[in-house]
N, C-alpha and C positions, 0 to 999 in steps of 0.2 A: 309785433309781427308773429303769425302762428307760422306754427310747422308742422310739416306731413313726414313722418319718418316712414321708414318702408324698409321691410328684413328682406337681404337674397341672400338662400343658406348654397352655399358652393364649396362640400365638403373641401378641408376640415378645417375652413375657417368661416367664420358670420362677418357677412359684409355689410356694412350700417349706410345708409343713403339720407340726407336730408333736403330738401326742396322747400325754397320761401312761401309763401302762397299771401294773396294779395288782401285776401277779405275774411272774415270770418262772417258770413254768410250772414250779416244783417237783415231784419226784415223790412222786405219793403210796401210799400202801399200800393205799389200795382200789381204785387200777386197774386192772383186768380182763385176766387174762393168758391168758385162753383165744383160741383161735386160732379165728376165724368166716369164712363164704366170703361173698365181698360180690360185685356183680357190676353197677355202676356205671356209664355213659358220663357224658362232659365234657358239664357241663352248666349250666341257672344254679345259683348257688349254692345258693339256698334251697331246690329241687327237689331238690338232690344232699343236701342235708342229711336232707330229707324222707322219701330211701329208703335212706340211708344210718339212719333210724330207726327203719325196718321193720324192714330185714333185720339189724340188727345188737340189737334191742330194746333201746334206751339211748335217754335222755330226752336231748335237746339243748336247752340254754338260752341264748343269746343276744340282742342290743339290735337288734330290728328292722332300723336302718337299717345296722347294721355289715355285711350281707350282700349289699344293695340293688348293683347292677351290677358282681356278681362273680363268676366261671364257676368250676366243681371243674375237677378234671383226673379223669382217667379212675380208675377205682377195680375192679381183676379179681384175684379171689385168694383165697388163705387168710392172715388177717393177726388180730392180736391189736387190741380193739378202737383202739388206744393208737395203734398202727403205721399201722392206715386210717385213721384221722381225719389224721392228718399228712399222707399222703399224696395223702388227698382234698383237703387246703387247701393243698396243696407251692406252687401261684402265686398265693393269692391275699393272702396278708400277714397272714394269724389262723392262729390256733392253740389245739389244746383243752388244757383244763385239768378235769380228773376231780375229781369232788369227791363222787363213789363209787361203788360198783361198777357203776351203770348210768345213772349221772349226768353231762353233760360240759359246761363251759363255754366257750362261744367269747370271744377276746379279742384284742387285739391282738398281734403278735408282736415283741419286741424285737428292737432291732437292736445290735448291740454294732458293727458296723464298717460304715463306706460307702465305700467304693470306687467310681471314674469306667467301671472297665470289671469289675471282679470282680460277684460275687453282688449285688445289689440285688433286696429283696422291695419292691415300691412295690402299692398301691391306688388307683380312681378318689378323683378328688378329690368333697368335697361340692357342691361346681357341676357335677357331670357331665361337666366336661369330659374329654380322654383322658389316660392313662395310660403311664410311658416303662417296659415290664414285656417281661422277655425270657423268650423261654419256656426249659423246660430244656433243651433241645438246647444251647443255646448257652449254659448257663451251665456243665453241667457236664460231665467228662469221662466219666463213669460214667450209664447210663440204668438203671432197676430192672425196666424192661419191655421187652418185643420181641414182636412181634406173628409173626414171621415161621415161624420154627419150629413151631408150633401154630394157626396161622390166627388166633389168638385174644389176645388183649393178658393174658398170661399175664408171673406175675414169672420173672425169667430162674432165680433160684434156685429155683424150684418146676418146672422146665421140665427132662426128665432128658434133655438134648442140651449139645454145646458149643458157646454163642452168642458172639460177642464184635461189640459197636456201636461203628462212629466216629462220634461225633455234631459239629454243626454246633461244637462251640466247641473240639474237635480242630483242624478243617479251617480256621476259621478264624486259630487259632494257627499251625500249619503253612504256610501260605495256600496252600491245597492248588487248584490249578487244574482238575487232570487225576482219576477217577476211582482211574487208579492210585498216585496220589501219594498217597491217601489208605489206601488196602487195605498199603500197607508197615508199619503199625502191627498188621496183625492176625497174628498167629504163625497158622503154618501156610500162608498163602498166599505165594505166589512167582510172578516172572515178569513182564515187562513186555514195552508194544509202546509205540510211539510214537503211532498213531494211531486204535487202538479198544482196549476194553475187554477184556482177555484176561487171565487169571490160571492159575495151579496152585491148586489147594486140597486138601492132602496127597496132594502128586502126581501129582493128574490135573488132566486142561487141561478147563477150562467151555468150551472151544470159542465164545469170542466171545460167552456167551450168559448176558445177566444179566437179573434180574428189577425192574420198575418197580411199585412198589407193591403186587408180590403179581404182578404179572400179567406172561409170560415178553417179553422185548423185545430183538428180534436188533437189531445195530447195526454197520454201516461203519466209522461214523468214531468221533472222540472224541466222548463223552456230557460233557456240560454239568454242573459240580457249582454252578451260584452257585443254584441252585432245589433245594438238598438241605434236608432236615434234618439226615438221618442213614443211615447205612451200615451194614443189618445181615448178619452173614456168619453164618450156621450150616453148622457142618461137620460130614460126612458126609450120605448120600444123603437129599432126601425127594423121591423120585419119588411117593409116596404121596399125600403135598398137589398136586403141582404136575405130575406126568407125568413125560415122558422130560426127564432130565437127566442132568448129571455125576457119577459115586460119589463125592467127594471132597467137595461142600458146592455150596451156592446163596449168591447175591451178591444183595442185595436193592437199591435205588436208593429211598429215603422220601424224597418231595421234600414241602416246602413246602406249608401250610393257607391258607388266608387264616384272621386273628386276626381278634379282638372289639375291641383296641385299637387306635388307630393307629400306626402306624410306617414310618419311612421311613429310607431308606441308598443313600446314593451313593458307590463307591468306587473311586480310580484306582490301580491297579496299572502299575509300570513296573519292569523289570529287563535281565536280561544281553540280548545279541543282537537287540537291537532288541525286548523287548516289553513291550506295552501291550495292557493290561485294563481295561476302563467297566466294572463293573455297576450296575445299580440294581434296589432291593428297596422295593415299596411294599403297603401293606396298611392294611384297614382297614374299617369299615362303610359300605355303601351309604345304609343305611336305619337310623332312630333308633332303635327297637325289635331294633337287631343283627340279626333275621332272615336275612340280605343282606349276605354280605361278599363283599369282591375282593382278591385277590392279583397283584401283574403282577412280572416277574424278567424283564430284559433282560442282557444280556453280550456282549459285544463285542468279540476280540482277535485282536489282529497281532504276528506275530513271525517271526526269521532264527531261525538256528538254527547250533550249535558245528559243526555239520554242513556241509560247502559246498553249495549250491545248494538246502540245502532253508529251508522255510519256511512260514508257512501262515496266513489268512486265517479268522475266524470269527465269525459275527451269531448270534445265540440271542434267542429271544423266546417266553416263555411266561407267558400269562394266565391265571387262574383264579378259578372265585367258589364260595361255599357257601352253601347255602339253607338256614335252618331254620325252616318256618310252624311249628312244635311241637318238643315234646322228645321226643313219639315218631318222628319221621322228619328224615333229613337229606341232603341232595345235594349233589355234588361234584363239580365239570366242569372240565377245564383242555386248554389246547391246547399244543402245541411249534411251534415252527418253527425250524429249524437248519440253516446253510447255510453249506458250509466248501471255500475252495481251500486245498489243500496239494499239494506234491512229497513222493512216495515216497521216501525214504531208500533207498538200493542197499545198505548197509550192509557189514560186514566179511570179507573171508572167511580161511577155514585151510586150510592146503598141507601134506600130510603131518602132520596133528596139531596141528600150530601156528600160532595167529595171526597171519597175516602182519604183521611191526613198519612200519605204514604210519601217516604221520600223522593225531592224531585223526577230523581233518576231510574226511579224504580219500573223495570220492567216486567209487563203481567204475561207475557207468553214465552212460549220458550226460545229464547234466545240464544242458548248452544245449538238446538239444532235450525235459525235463522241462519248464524251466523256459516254453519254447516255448505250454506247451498241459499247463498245469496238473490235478493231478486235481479234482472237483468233488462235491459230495453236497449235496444237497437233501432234508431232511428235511421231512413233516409227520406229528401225532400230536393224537392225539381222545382223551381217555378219561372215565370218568366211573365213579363209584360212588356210591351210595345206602344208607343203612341204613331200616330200619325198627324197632320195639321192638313187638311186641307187645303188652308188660309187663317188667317188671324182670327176667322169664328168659327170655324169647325173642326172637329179634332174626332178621331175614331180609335177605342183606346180598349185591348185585350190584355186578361190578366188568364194566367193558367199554375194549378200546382197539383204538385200529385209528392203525394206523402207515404210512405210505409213502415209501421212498426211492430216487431216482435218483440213482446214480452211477457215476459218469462217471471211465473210467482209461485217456486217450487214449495213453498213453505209459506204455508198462509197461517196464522194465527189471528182468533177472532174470539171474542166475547159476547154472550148472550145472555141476557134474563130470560131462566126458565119460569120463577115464578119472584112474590114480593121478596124471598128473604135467599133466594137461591142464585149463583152467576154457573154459567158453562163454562167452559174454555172448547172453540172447534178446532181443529187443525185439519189442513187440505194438504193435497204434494201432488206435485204435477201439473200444476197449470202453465197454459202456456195459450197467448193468442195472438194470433194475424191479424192489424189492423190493417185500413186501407183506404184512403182518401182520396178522390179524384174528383176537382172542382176547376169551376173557367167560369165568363163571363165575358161581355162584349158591351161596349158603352157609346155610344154616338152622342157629343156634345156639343153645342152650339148657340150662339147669341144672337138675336137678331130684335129689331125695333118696330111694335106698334101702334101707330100714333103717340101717344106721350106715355107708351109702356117698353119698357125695356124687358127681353127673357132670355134668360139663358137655359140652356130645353137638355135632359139626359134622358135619352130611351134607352132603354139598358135590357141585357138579358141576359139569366147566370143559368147555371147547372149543378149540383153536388150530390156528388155520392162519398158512402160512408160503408162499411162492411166489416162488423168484427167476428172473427169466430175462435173457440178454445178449443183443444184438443180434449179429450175424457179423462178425466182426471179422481181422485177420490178428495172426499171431503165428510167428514164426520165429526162427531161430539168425543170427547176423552172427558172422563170420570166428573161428578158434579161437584164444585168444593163452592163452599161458604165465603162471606166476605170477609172473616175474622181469619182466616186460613192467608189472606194475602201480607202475612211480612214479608221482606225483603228477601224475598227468595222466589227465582222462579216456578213454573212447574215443567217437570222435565217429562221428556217420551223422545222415543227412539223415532226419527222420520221413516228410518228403512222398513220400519215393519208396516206405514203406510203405505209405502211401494207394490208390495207385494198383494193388500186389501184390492179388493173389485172394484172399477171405476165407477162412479156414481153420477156424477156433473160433466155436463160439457156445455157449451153457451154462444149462440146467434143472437148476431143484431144486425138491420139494415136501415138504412136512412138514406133517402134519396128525394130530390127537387128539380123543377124547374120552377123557372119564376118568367116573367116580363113583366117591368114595370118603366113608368115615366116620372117624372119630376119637371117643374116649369118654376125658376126662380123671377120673379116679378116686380121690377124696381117702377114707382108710382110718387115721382113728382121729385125726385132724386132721394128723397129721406122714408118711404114705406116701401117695407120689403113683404114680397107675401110670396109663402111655398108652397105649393101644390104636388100633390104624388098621391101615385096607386099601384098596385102589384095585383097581379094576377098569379097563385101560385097553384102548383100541381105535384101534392106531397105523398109520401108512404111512409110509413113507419112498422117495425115492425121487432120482435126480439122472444128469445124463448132458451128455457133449460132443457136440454135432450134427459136427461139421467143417465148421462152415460156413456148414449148412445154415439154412432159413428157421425158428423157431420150431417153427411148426407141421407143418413135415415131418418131425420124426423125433420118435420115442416115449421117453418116461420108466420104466425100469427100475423097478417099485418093490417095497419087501420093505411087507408089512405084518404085523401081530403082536396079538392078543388075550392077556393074561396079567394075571395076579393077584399084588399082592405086598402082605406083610405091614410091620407096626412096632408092636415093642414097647418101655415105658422105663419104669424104676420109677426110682423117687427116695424117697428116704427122711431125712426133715430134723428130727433129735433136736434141734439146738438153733433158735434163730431168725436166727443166724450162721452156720450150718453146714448142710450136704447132701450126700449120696451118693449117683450115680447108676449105672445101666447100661441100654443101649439093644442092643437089636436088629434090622437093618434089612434088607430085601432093596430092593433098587433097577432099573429098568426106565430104560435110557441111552437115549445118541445113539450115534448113527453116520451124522453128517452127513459123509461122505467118499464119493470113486468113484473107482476105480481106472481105471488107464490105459488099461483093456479098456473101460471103460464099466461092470462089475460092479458090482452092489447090495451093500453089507455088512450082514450081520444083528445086530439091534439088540444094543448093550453087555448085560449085567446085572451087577450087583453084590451080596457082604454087606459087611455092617460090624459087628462087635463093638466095643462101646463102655464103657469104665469111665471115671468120672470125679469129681472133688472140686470141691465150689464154694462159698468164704466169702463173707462182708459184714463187714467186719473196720471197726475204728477209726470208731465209730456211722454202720455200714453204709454209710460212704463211700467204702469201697475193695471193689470187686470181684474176685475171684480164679477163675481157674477152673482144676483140673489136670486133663488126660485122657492116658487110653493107650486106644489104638484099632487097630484090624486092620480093610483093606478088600481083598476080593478082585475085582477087575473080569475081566468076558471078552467076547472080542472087542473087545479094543484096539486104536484106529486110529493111526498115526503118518502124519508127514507124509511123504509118499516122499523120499525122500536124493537121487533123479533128477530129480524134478520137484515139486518141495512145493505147485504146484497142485492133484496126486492123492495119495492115501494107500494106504497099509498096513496090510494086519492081521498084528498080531504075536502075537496070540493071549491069554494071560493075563497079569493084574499084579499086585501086593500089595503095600500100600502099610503098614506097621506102624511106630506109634511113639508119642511121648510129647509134649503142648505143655502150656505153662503163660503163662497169658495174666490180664496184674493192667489195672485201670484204676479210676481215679476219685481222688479224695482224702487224702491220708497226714495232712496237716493245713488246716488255713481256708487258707493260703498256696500250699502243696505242692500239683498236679498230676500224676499222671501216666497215662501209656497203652504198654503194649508187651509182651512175652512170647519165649519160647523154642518151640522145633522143633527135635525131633531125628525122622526121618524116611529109615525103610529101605525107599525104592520101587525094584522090580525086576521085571523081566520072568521069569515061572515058567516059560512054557508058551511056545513059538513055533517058527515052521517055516522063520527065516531065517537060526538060527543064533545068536540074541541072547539065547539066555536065560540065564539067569543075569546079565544085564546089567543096571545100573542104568537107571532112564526118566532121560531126558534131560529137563535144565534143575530138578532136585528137588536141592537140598544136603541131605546127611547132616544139616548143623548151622545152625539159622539161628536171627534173633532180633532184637528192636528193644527200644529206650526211650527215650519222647520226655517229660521234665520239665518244669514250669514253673513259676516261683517267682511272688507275687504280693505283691508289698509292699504293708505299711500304710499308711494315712494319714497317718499320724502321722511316718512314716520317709520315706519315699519316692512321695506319692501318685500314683496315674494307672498307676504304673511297672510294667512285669512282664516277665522274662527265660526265653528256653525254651531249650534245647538237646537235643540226640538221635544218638543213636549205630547205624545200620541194620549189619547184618552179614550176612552170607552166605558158606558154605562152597564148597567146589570143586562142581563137577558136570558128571556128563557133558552133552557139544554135541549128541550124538546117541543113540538105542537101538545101534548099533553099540558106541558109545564111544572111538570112534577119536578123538572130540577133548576137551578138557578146558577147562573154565572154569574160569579161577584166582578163588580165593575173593578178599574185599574188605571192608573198616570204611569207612561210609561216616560223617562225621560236621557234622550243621547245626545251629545255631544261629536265636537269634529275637529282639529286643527290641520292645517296644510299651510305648508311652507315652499316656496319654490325656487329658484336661482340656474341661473344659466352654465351651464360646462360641456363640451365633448362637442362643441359646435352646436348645441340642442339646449333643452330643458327637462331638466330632474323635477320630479316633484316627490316632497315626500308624506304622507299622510298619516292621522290617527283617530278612530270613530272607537268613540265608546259607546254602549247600547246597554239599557236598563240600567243606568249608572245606581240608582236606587236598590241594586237586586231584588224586584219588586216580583213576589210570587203569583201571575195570572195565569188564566188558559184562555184563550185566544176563540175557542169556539167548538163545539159538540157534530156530531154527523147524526142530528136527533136521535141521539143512544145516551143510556147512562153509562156505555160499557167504551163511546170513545169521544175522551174528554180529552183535547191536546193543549197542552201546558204550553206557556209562553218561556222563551229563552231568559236564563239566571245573565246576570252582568258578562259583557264579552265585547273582547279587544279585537279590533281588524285592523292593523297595519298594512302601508303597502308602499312602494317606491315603484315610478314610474317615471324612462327615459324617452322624452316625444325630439324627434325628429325632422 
């Protein structure tokens, strides 16, 4: 006889519940294996069952109170009746049981194993009170849906693109702090910075520019992961959904709902170099009727760094609530505040090809007066989105964000080559710029049937503006030294006597869109999926160095550009494990760069040819995805080799190859997430001399795998052990190729342990990182003058109390 256990925490004591349950849900032969399109939001229970009985026409039978203060999860797709009903109930602790072809009973779900930190299904107790119920982000490694590819909560296997999710029980296994600590699990991406978001994704550089819930969100400094859920990355271009972007893929940032349950998590992180991390994560209802919930995420961290001189300071606070008076309508508002001193890393340089052998920590700029007059950023951020449901097919759905940040880079230190055998050192004082972000969008979505074609339709329309500007600032060269001159010693100057020097630099940039575009998801005979979309966009771009001058005395150069671009993708999925896709994309970029004239660059465009394989293997808990893909980009910008302030057109790229990326479950135990990249990016076309040259900072060969074992009960309880092996091939420093990064195995480890006390759950953890002490650099800003070194061996500890 199985059993359904169920935690109600009613401080300060945990009250344990068990209930018989009659079946363990055997399969039967009248279960209905035809494939139906459902079209569902998270909802209460008994309403999702309600139109879960319409559209699917199956009798539901169930004990009234079994369903009473319990939510579905979201329900979008083509699925066999069998596969929805699970999916609908995936968090609330039941399960059906068919008992003929359009017949189904709700029941309790057995549990064969209980684990302190693994999978636990728990329900409200019969007293009402709350519930200790994790959502799936954080239970498993593998999500079955992504929103981001298709605007639309679509299953990834029915979606003919390559998506791959970090979701929250990755990051927290990893204890992923940083943004990019977390993206080194997705194949295909590459690339690190220390102190904002920047990546490769087959290739090409997102230029600093990642997206927050759909909606595009430039950023300075480092972005905050303790407010994530989860991490979606689709690769290759959708300028279609979203505008001007990168040909290479979109970086999405899913932070954080507020829940129906309560919960609560306090956790201190301590590691190498002096650092230390607070967060806390609290959630839960305002109001007894759930209507009214609040989410708040605090974070907190200070740390040195293997680096001399540098270091950096960081507060993060973000509140948010959701409103639901109905199941037709729901709101969602949250705020940031982020506010970070750090010192710029001067970083490594190469001298004729070669990495100069300096030690790790060696700083090349001046560091007493960094350290003098720190850099600064002040973020705040607004956003809000709404749904509304017409009815079970139509749904009308606004997002809105406005973002602003000051930052402050009184002490710039910078590196140039003047000539083969010669380096500079510049120093700047005084900067400081305004940014400014104001974006929304409007989505009308809807399903409806023609003849034997099913579509689900998004007409969509967005908007973005973008505005940065600098105040006049000075910026110059200081004395020229040789590369034999860099021992371990920095070079000193006085910042105050730059104070006093004539302002030289001051700096505009504007970026602004509109777009319309459609999409029509096309379901043909229940197993071929085909996707349709077009944008219409209406862009400007524009950016410029004053010398000096006051803002508003000198004018902004700007390109702007009207054009139309298509996407097509069929998918075809003969078995309920298996799918074949192909896509094809045209793409509408950036070209957020200015040349040293002051020049406009005219905007990127892109294709992409796409083929790809994608399973659900070992009952659909391992995800697989293989693709081989070709992206052509034009009008390519690099960073200037003279001055990595201003850029370069080098003309065209193409980036061809193959990834294969698995994640989610092998067994109840087994975890894993990671994939392969082999990847042939090169310059075709350009007028400096570089073509045929590979793009700099892209390896031939890359790859990750991060496991993690989850002992029984029975054996080992609480207990769970992860390790990961990151890898990276050689690649060029530069488009030139005059220098080379040596390839690198990077390898970390994890244990966590957990156990019950205080009416809650302790966990305590240990991630080692480069347990090899393995000397890499991570990637170049096509300069030989910034090479950033990869982190020596380092310890993060942390203990956390969840509630």
């Amino acid at each position: 006889m199985a059993m359904v256990i169920a935690f109600s925490f009613s401080a300060p004591s945990l009250a344990v519940r068990a209930e018989s349950n009659a079946s363990e849900n055997p399969a039967s032969p009248t279960r209905p294996e035809t494939v139906m399109q459902f079209d569902i939001p998270a909802q209460d229970l008994p309403s999702a069952l309600a139109a879960f009985s319409a559209q699917g026409h199956i009798q539901i039978l169930y004990e009234g109170s079994i369903a009473q203060g319990l939510r579905s999860a979201p329900l979008t797709g083509g699925y066999t009746p069998d596969k929805a009903m699970q999916r609908l109930l995936a968090a609330t602790g039941l399960q059906p049981r068919f008992t003929g072809a359009d017949t189904v009973t709700l029941e309790y779900k057995p549990i064969t194993r209980v684990d302190t930190i693994g999978k636990v299904t728990v329900s409200a107790s019969d007293a009402g009170g709350t519930a200790f119920d994790l959502p799936e982000d954080r239970l498993n490694y593998a999500l079955p849906n992504a929103s981001t590819a298709t605007k639309t909560n679509t299953p990834i296997m029915e979606t003919p693109a390559s998506i791959q999710t970090v979701p929250r029980a990755v990051m927290d296994d990893q204890q992923v702090v940083r943004v990019e600590d977390a993206l080194k699990n997705v194949a295909g991406v590459q690339g690190d910075t220390e102190y904002y978001v920047n990546a490769l994704i087959r290739g090409f550089n997102i230029n600093s520019a990642t997206y927050r819930n759909g909606l595009l969100a430039q950023s300075v400094s480092s972005l905050e992961t303790a407010n994530l859920s989860r991490i979606e990355v689709v690769k290759g271009a959708l300028s279609t959904l979203y505008g001007r972007m990168n040909a290479g893929g979109l970086i999405d940032l899913i932070t954080k709902r507020p829940e129906e349950l309560a919960h609560y998590s306090l956790q201190q992180q301590f590691g190498s170099y002096s650092l230390y991390r607070t967060t806390l994560d609290a959630t839960g209802p305002l109001m007894k009727d759930k209507s009214l919930l609040y989410r708040l995420n605090l974070a907190y961290k200070a740390n040195n760094s293997f680096r001399d001189y540098v270091s950096a300071d960081h507060i993060f606070v973000n509140p948010s609530i959701t409103w639901r008076p109905n199941d037709a309508f729901d709101f969602n508002a949250n705020m940031e505040y982020q506010h970070d001193n750090w010192i710029n890393d001067s970083y490594l340089v190469a001298y004729k090809g070669a990495i100069l052998k300096l030690p790790i920590g060696s700083y090349l700029g001046d560091g007493t007066a960094a350290q003098s007059i720190p850099n600064t950023e002040d973020r705040k951020l607004a956003a809000y989105d709404w749904n509304y449901r017409f009815n079970d097919d139509w749904k009308l759905t606004n997002r809105f964000m406005f973002s602003n940040e000051i930052y402050q880079n009184p002490i710039f230190n910078g590196l140039a080559m003047l000539n083969a055998s010669t380096l500079q050192m510049g120093l700047g004082y005084g900067n400081l710029y305004y940014n400014n972000t104001f974006t929304t969008n409007l989505d009308l979505t809807g399903q409806f049937d023609t003849g034997f074609m099913h579509h689900s339709i998004l007409f969509g329309f967005d908007y973005y503006n973008y505005s940065s500007n600098s105040t006049p600032s000075h910026q110059g060269p200081v004395p020229s030294i040789l590369p034999n001159v860099y021992i371990y010693a920095p070079y000193q100057t006085n910042p105050l006597n730059l104070a006093a020097a004539p302002v030289n630099f001051s700096y505009k940039q504007i970026s602004k869109w509109d777009g319309l575009y459609l999409q029509d998801q096309i379901i043909l005979w229940d197993d071929v999926h085909v996707l349709l979309g077009g944008r219409w966009d209406w862009a400007a771009y524009g950016s410029a160095a004053g010398g000096g001058k006051a803002l508003n005395t000198f004018s902004v150069p700007t390109v702007s550009s009207n054009t139309f671009k298509p996407r097509a993708g069929l998918l075809y999925q003969p078995w309920d494990w298996g799918s074949a896709y192909f896509n094809y994309t045209e793409s509408f970029g950036l070209n957020n760069g200015i040349s040293t004239t002051g020049q406009a660059f005219a905007p990127q465009t892109a294709v992409q040819y796409e083929f790809g394989v994608k399973t659900e293997i070992f009952d659909k808990r391992l995800l697989t995805t293989l693709a081989l893909y070709s992206i052509t980009q034009n009008n390519l910008l690099e960073p200037d080799p003279r001055n990595p302030l201003f850029s370069i057109a080098v003309g065209q790229a193409r980036s061809k190859g193959v990834e294969f990326q698995t994640q989610g479950e092998v067994t109840k135990n087994i975890s894993l997430i990671g994939g392969y990249s082999y990847d042939v990016a090169k310059i075709t076309q350009a007028t400096d001399g570089t073509q045929g040259n590979m793009l700099p900072n892209v390896a031939l060969n890359s790859g990750s795998l991060w496991t993690k074992y989850q002992f029984d009960n029975d054996v080992l309880p609480g207990l769970s052990l992860g390790t990961g092996v990151y890898l990276q091939g050689p690649r060029a420093g530069d488009t030139a190729n005059t220098i080379q990064l040596p390839g690198y195995a990077r390898w970390d480890a994890s244990a966590t342990y957990s156990f019950e006390q205080f009416g809650g759950k302790i966990t305590t953890q240990l991630n080692v990182y480069n347990i090899l002490n393995q000397i890499y650099y991570t990637n170049t800003q096509n300069s030989a003058v910034h090479i950033v070194p990869g982190a020596p061996l380092t310890f993060l500890g942390s203990v956390r109390l969840e509630l």
